[in-house]
C-alpha positions in Angstrom: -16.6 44.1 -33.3 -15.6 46.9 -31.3 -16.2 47.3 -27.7 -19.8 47.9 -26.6 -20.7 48.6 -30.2 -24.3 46.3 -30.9 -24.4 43.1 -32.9 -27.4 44.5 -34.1 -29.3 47.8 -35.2 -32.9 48.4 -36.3 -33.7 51.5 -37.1 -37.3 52.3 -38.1 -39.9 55.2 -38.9 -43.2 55.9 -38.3 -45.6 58.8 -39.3 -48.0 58.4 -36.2 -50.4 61.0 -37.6 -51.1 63.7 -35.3 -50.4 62.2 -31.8 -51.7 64.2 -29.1 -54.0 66.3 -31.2 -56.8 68.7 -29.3 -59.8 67.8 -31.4 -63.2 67.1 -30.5 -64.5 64.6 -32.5 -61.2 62.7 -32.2 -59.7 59.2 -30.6 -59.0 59.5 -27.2 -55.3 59.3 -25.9 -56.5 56.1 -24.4 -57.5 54.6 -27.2 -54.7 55.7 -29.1 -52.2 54.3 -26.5 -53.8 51.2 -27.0 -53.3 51.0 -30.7 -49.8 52.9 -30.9 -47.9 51.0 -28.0 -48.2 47.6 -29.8 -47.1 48.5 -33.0 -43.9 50.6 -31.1 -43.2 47.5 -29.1 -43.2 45.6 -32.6 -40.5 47.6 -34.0 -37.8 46.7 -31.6 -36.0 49.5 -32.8 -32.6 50.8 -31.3 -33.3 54.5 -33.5 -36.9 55.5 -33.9 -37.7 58.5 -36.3 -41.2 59.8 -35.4 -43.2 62.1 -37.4 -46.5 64.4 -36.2 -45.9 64.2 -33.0 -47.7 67.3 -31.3 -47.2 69.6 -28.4 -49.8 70.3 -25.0 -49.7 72.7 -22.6 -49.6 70.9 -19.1 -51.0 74.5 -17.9 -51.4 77.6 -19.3 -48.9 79.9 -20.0 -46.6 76.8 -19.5 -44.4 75.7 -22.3 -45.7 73.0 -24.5 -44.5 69.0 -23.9 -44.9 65.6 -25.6 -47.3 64.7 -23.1 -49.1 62.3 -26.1 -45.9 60.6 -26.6 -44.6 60.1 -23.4 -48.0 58.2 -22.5 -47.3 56.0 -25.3 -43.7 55.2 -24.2 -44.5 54.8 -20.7 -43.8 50.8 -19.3 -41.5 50.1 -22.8 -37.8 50.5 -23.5 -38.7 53.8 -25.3 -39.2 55.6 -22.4 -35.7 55.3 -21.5 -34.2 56.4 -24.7 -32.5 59.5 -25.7 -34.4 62.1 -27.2 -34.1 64.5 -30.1 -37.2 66.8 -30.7 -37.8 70.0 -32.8 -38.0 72.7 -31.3 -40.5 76.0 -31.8 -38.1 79.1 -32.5 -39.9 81.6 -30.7 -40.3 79.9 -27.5 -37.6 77.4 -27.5 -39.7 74.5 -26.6 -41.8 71.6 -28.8 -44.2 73.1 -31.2 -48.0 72.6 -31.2 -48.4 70.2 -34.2 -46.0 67.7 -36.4 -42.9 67.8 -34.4 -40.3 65.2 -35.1 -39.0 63.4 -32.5 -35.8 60.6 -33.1 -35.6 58.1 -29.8 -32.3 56.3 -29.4 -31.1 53.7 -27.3 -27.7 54.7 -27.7 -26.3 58.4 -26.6 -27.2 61.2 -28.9 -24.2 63.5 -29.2 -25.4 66.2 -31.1 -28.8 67.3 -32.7 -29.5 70.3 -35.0 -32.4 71.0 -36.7 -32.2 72.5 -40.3 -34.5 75.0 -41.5 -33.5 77.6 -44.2 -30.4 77.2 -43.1 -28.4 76.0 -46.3 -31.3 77.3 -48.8 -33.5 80.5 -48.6 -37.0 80.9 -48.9 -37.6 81.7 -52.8 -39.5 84.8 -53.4 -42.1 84.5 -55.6 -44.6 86.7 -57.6 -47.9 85.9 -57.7 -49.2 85.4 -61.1 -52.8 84.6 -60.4 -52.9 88.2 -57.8 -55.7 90.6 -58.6 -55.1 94.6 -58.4 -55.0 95.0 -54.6 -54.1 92.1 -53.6 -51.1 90.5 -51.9 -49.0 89.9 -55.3 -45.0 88.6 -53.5 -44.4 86.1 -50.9 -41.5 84.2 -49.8 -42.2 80.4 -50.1 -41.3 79.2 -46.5 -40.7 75.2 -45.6 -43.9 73.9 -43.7 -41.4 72.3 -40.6 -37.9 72.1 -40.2 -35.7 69.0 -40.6 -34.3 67.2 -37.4 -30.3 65.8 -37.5 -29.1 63.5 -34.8 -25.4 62.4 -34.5 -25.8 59.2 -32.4 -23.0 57.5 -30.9 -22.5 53.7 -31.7 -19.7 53.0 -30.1 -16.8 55.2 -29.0 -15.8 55.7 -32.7 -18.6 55.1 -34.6 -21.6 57.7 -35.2 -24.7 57.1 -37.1 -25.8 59.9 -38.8 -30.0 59.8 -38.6 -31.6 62.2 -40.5 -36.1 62.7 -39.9 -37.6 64.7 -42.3 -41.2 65.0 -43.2 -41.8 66.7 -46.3 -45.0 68.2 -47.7 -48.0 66.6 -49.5 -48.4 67.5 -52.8 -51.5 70.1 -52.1 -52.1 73.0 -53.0 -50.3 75.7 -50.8 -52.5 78.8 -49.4 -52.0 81.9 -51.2 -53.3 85.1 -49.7 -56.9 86.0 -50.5 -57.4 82.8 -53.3 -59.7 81.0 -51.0 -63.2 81.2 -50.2 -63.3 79.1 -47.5 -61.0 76.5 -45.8 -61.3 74.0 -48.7 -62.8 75.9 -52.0 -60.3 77.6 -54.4 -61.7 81.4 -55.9 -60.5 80.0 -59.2 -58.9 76.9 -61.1 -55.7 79.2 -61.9 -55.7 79.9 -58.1 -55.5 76.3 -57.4 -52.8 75.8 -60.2 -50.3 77.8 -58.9 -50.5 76.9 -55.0 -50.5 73.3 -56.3 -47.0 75.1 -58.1 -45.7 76.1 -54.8 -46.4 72.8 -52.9 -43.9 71.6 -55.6 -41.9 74.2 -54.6 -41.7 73.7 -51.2 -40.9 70.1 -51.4 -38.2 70.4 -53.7 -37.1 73.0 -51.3 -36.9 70.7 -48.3 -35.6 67.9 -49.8 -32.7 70.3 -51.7 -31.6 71.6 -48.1 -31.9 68.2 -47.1 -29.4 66.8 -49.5 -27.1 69.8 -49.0 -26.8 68.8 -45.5 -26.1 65.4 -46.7 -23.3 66.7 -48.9 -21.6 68.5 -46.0 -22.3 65.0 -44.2 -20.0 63.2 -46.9 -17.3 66.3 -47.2 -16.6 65.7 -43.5 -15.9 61.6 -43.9 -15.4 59.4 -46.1 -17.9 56.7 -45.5 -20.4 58.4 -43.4 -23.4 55.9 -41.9 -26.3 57.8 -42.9 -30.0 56.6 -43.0 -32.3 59.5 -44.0 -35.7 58.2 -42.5 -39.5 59.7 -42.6 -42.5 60.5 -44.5 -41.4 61.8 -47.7 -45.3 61.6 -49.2 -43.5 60.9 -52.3 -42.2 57.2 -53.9 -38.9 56.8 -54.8 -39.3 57.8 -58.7 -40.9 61.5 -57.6 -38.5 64.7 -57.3 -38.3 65.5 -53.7 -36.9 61.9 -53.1 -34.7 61.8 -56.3 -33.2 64.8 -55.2 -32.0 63.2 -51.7 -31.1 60.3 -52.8 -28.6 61.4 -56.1 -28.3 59.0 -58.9 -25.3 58.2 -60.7 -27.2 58.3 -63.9 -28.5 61.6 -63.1 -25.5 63.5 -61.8 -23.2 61.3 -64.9 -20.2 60.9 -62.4 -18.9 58.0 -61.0 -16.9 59.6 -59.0 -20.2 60.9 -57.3 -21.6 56.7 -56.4 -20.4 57.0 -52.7 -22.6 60.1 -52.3 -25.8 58.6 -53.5 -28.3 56.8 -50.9 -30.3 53.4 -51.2 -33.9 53.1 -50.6 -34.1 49.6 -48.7 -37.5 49.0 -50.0 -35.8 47.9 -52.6 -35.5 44.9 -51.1 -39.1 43.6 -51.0 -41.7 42.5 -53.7 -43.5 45.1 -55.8 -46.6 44.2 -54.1 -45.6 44.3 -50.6 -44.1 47.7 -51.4 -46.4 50.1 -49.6 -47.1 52.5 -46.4 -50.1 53.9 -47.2 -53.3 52.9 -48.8 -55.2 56.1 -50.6 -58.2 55.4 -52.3 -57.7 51.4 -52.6 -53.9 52.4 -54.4 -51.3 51.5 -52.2 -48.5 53.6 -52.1 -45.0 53.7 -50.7 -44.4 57.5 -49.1 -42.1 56.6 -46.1 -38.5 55.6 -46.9 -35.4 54.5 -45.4 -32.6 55.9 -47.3 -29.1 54.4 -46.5 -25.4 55.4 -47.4 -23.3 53.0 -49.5 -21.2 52.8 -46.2 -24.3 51.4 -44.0 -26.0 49.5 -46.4 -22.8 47.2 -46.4 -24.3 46.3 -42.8 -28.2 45.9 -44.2 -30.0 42.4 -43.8 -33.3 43.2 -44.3 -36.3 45.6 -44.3 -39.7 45.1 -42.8 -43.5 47.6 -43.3 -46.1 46.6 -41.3 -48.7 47.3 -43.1 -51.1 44.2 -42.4 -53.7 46.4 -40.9 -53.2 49.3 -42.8 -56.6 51.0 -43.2 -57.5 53.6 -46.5 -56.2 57.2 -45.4 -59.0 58.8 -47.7 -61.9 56.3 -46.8 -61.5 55.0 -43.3 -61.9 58.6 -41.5 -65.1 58.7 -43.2 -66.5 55.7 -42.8 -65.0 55.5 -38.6 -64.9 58.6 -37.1 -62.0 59.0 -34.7 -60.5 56.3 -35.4 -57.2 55.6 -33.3 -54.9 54.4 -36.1 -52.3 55.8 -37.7 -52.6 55.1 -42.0 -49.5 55.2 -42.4 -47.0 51.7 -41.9 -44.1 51.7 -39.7 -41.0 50.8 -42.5 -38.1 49.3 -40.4 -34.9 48.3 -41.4 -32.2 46.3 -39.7 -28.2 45.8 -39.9 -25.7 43.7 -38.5 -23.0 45.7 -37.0 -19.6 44.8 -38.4 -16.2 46.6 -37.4 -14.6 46.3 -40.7 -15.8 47.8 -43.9 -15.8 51.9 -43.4 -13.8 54.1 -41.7 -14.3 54.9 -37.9 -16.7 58.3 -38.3 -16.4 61.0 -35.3 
């Protein structure tokens, strides 16, 4: 083992479902500290992907911090980690809902966030448009990905990856609405549930292209690609991150493909969210070849995971997040892969 490199790494992720939120009929921050700081302490993670983390205005006019998550943090060893956020591209600072956020208790030496970068928003002709109406749009990503490079030991980066990709509902098209929830027509409805798809294929394609340039630049990257994917392993957007020999038909390809560590647990403890009493398994770990040769074992807490479609209803405001923290740890070793820079 090299010098200070750790005999052990966790790395975990956790959808934490609209932390710091400015609703009215909501949890309070207290009450969500109380709930959240527990489960973060439980992790013991050294790299901690978070997703919906949102934005407040201390004052206004001020530019907009994690004010939510920094109450959380506050008295654990999170609160000393190094921090990679996305960032708003009009005012340079945190944006007002889902930002991700990647805490690490070693260095961060780079972060990037990816959004259109690699792949361009399609452009797409509405087929459902009525004379008049808005008939082209460019199908934009809902939220951008975040990168960190994060520095193991003097030679050795882990490259962490937090993505959270969209739900498969219907995307808003111009006009096809009559309110917030109710669709003008069933076609309507069709084809924004059409470019949901669309978008989440998009995001995980730009994801993978990133991973690609990941694997062009060393041989055996350490990759874990962590987050809520709201989609199990056998669905596109995560079959397109991942790779699959049998899909691609090249050996030569294997080194390039990523493992979901799930993998590693029984069938029926296999799930992060609960939706309408069918438990489901949306948030992944995703490993390269090169760091699942460190992998020991995989953990989801989801003991108290309450029904994301039924709970809400049934307890308004409630604190809890429904979705299950998924952590997975390693034992360091120095031999195995090539020193990454």
């Amino acid at each position: 083992m090299e010098p200070g490199q750790p005999p052990r790494l966790r790395i975990a992720t956790f959808n934490v479902e609209n932390l710091g939120a400015e609703v009215d009929q909501g949890p309070s921050l207290q009450d969500r500290v109380r709930v959240l700081r527990p489960q973060l302490s439980r992790l013991r993670a050294d790299v901690l992907c978070l997703q919906e983390v949102d934005g407040r205005r201390p004052a206004p006019g001020e530019d907009r911090i994690l004010e939510a998550l920094d109450a959380v943090v506050a008295g654990t060893p999170y609160e000393r980690f190094a921090r990679a956020a996305t960032l708003s591209r009009s005012t340079g600072a945190v944006r007002d809902k889902h930002n991700l956020v990647i805490l690490s208790r070693f260095p961060i030496l780079h972060q990037e966030q990816v959004f259109h970068h690699l792949v361009a928003p399609p452009r797409h002709r509405i087929a459902t448009a009525e004379p008049g109406e808005v008939d082209t749009i460019d199908v934009a990503w809902d939220r951008p990905v975040l990168y960190a490079a994060v520095a193991l030991a003097p030679n050795r980066t882990l490259h962490v990856i937090n993505v959270h990709l969209r739900a498969p509902r219907a995307a808003f098209i111009p006009g096809h609405k009559t309110d917030t929830r109710a669709w003008r027509s069933m076609a309507g409805w069709a084809e924004g549930f059409f470019l949901a798809a669309v978008k989440r294929a998009g995001q995980a394609l730009e994801v993978r292209l990133f991973l690609d340039r990941l694997f062009d630049a060393e041989p055996e990257p350490l990759i874990a690609v962590c987050g809520d994917f709201n989609a199990d392993v056998r669905e596109m957007p995560v079959r397109i991150i991942r790779g699959d020999e049998e899909d691609a038909a090249n050996p030569h390809l294997v080194l390039r493909t990523l493992v979901p560590v799930e993998r590693s647990l029984a069938d029926s403890r296999r799930f992060s969210v609960v939706h309408h009493g069918r438990p489901q398994m949306l948030d992944h770990v995703l490993v390269s070849r090169a760091l699942l040769g460190w992998y020991r074992n995989v953990e989801i807490h989801n003991e108290a995971l309450g029904d994301e479609l039924i709970t809400p209803h049934v307890v308004a405001g409630s604190p809890e997040s429904f979705h299950a923290p998924v952590i997975a740890e390693f034992r360091v070793e120095s031999g195995g892969c090539d020193d990454a820079g």
